[in-house]
C-alpha positions as CSV (number, residue, x, y, z in Angstrom):
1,X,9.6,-6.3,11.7
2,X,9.8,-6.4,7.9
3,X,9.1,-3.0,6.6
4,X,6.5,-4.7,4.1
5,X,4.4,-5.9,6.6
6,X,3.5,-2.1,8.1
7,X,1.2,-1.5,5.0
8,X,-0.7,-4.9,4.5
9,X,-1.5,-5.0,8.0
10,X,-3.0,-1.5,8.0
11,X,-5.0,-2.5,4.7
12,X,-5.9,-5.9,6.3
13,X,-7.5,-3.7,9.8
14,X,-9.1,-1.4,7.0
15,X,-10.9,-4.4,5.4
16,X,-11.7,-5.7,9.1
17,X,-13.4,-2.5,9.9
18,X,-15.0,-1.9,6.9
19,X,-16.8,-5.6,7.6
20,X,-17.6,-4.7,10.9
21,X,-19.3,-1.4,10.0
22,X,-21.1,-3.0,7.2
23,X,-22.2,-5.7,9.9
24,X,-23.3,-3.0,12.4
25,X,-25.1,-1.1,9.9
26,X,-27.0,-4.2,9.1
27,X,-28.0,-5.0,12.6
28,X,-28.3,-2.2,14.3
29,X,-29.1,0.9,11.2
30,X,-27.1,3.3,13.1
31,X,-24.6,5.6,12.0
32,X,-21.8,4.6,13.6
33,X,-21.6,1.9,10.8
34,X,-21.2,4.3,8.6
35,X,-19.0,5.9,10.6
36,X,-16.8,2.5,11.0
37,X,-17.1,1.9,7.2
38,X,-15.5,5.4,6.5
39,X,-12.8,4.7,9.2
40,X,-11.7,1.3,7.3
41,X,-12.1,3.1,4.1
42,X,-9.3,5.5,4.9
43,X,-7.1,3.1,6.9
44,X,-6.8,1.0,3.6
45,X,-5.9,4.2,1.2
46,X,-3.7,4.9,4.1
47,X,-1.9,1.3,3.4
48,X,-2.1,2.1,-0.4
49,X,-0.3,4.9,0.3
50,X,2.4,3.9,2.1
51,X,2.8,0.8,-0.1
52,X,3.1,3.1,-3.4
53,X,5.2,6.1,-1.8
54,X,7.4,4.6,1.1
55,X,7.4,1.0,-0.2
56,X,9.0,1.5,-4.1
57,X,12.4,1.1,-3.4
């Protein structure tokens, strides 16, 4: 697997989640949207991080 690929994915699951917790939010107005939204939100710094730490050289 190309070592690029390990970060954009997680980013691209972060976004995913963070549009299904905005989704169950809307529908639903419980907190496990918000909880889902938060989840996405860290999997994507998570990515950023990797990107700008692991993926410089």
């Amino acid at each position: 697997m190309n070592k690029k690929l390990i970060p954009v994915t997680i980013e691209v699951v972060g976004v995913a989640a963070i549009g299904v917790g905005i989704g169950v939010e809307l529908a639903t107005h419980a907190d496990i949207g918000w909880a889902i939204v938060t989840t996405g939100s860290c999997l994507v710094a998570i990515g950023g991080v990797i990107w700008g730490k692991f993926m410089r050289k």
